[in-house]
C-alpha positions in Angstrom: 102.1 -14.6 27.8 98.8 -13.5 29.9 96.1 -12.5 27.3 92.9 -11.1 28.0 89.8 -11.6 24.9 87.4 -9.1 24.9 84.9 -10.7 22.3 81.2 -11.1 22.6 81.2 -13.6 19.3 80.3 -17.1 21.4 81.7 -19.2 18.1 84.7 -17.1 17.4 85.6 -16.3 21.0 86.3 -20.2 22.3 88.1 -20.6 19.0 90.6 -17.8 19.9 91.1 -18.9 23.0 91.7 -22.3 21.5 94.3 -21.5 19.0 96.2 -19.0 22.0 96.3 -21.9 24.1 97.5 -24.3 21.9 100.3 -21.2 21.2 101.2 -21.6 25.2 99.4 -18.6 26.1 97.4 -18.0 29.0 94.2 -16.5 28.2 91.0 -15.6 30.2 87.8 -14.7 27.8 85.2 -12.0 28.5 82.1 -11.1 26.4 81.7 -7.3 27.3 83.6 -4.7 27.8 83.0 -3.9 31.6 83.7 -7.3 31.8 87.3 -6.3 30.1 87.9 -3.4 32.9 87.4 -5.2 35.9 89.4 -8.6 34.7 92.2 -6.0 33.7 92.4 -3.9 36.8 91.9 -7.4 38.7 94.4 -9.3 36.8 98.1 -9.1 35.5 97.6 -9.1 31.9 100.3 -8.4 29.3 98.4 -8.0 26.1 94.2 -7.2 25.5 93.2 -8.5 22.7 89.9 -6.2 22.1 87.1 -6.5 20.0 85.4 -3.0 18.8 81.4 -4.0 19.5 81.6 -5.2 22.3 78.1 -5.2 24.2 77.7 -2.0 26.7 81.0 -0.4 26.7 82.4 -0.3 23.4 86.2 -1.8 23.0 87.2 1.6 22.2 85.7 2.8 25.4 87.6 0.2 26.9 90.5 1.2 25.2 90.0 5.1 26.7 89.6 3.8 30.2 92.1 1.4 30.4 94.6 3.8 29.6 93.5 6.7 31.8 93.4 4.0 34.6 97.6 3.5 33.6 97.2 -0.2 31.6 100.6 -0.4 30.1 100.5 -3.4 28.4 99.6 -3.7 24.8 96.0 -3.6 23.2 95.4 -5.0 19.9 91.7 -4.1 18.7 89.7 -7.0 16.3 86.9 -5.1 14.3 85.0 -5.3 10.8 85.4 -1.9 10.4 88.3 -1.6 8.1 87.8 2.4 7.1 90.7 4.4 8.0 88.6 6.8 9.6 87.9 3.6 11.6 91.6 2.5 12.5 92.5 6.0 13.4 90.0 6.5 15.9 91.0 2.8 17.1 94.8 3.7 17.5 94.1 7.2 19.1 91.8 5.5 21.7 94.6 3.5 23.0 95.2 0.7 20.8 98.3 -0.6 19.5 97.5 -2.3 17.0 94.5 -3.5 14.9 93.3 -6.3 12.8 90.3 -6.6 10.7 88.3 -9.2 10.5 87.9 -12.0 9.0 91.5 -13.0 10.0 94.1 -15.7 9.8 95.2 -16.6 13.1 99.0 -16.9 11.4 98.7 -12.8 10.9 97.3 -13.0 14.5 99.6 -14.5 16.2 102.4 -12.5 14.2 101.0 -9.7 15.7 101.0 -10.8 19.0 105.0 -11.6 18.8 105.8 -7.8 17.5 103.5 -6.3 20.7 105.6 -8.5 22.7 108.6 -7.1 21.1 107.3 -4.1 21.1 106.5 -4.0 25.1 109.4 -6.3 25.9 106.8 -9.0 27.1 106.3 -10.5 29.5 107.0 -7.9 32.0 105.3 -8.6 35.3 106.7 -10.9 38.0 104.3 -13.9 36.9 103.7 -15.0 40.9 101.0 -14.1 43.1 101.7 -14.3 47.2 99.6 -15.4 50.0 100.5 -15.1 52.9 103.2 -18.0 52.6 102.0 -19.3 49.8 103.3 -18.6 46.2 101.4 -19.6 42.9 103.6 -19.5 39.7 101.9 -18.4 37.0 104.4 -19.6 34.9 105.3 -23.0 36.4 101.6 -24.4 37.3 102.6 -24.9 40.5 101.8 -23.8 44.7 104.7 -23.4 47.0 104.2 -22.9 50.7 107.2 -22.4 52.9 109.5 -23.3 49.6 107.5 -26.6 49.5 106.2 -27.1 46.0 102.5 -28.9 46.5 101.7 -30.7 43.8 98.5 -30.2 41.9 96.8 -31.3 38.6 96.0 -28.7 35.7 92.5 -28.3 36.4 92.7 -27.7 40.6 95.8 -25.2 39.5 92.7 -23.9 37.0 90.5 -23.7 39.7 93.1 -21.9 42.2 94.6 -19.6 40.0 91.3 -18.1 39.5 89.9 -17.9 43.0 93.7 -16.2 44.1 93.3 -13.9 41.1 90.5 -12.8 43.1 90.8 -13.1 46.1 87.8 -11.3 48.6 85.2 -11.8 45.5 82.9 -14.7 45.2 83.3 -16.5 41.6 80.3 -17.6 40.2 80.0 -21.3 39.8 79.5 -20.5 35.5 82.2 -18.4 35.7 84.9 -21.4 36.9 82.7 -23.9 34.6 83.7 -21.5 31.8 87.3 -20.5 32.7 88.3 -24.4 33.7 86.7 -26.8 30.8 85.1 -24.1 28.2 82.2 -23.2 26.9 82.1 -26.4 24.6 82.2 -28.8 27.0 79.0 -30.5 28.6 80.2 -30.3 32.4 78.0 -30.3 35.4 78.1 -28.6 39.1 78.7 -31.8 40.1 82.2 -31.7 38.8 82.7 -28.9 39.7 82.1 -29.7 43.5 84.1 -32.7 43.5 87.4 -30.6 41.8 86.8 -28.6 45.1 86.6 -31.5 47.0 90.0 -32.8 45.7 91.7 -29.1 45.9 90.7 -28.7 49.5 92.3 -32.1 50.5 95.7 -30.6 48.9 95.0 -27.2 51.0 93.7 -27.6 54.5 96.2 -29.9 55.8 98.9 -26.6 55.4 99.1 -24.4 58.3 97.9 -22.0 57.7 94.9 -23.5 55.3 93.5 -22.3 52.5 89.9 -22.4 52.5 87.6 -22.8 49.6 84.4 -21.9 50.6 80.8 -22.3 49.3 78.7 -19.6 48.6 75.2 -21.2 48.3 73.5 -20.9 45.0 76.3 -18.4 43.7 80.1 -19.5 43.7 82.7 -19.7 45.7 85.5 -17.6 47.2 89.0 -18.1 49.1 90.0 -17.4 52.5 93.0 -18.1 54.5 92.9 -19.3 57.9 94.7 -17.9 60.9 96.1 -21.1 62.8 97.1 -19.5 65.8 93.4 -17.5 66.4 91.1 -19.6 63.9 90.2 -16.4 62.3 90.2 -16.5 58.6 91.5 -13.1 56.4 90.8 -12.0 53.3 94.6 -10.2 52.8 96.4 -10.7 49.6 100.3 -10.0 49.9 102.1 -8.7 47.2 
């Protein structure tokens, strides 16, 4: 399943992610609840797991915008606040479901099975086009022209977010954070040479795939026209 976190905790949130992953989920964390918006209207996400305080916009403001916007996926909100004054408010915001914490992750992951029975998870087509390219979600893999092209977790990492978002230039913290973690002592150096290896895979396709470097912020994907050497920024669904 695609999982989104919404938690601002920086010991609890790596720890969810963690235990999700190690349950075969695929998880992106945020630490804010704009944050949360913008990766859900950007991304295909069949569950939010959403904690309440959440720094600037509030989970259950989340929760109210999300739904206006049409998110029909499940939302299950993490709090300390256990009043039912508390879960009410919660539920009738948007959420599905809700969990106080402290928590065991056993409760939270059966939780996480009944809002998938619940919605019939997972419901969206788990593959993003490209032009003729095709990443599955679900199989870790790149196809152009029915040709799979093989790749290694962390360049699928590292492509899977820059397609997810394609047009927008991810900061280089941002892939640091969503490829190795926040618990792992990796530099921009690493990062530079995983594009390096990625772009080897890429460029020789017609038409490429181009990684490029934004200085001193990120980087961003573009496709190259072979035919007029122009390079687009048009993501086909």
């Amino acid at each position: 399943m695609r999982i989104l976190l919404a938690e601002d905790d920086t010991r609890l949130g790596p720890l969810i992610v963690h235990m999700l992953k190690k349950q075969c989920h695929s998880t992106d964390w945020v630490r804010n609840g704009n944050e949360a918006l913008d990766y859900a209207f950007h991304g295909k996400y069949e569950l939010i797991i959403m904690d309440w305080m959440l720094p600037g916009l509030s989970g259950v403001g989340a929760c109210l915008e999300l739904r206006k916007n049409g998110f029909g996926g499940g939302i299950l909100m993490l709090t300390a606040r256990d009043a039912l004054s508390d879960r009410v408010e919660g539920l009738d915001s948007g959420a599905d479901d809700y969990l106080v914490k402290p928590f065991e992750f056993e409760e939270l992951f059966a939780r996480i099975r009944s809002l998938s029975r619940r919605f019939h998870l997972p419901v969206s087509e788990e593959r993003t086009r490209y032009g003729p390219y095709v990443l599955d979600w679900n199989g870790h893999s790149l196809f152009h022209g029915g040709r799979r092209i093989p790749l290694t977790i962390r360049e699928y990492q590292l492509l899977e977010v820059l397609m997810r978002n394609l047009g927008r230039v991810i900061p280089r913290n941002t892939l640091l954070e969503r490829i190795w973690g926040t618990d792992v002592d990796i530099t921009n150096n690493s990062l530079d040479a995983l594009v390096r290896l990625l772009r080897r895979k890429l460029e020789p396709e017609q038409p490429a795939l181009i990684i490029r470097n934004i200085r001193g912020v990120g980087y961003t994907l573009e496709m190259e026209d072979s035919s007029s050497n122009r390079r687009t920024l048009t993501k086909k669904s």
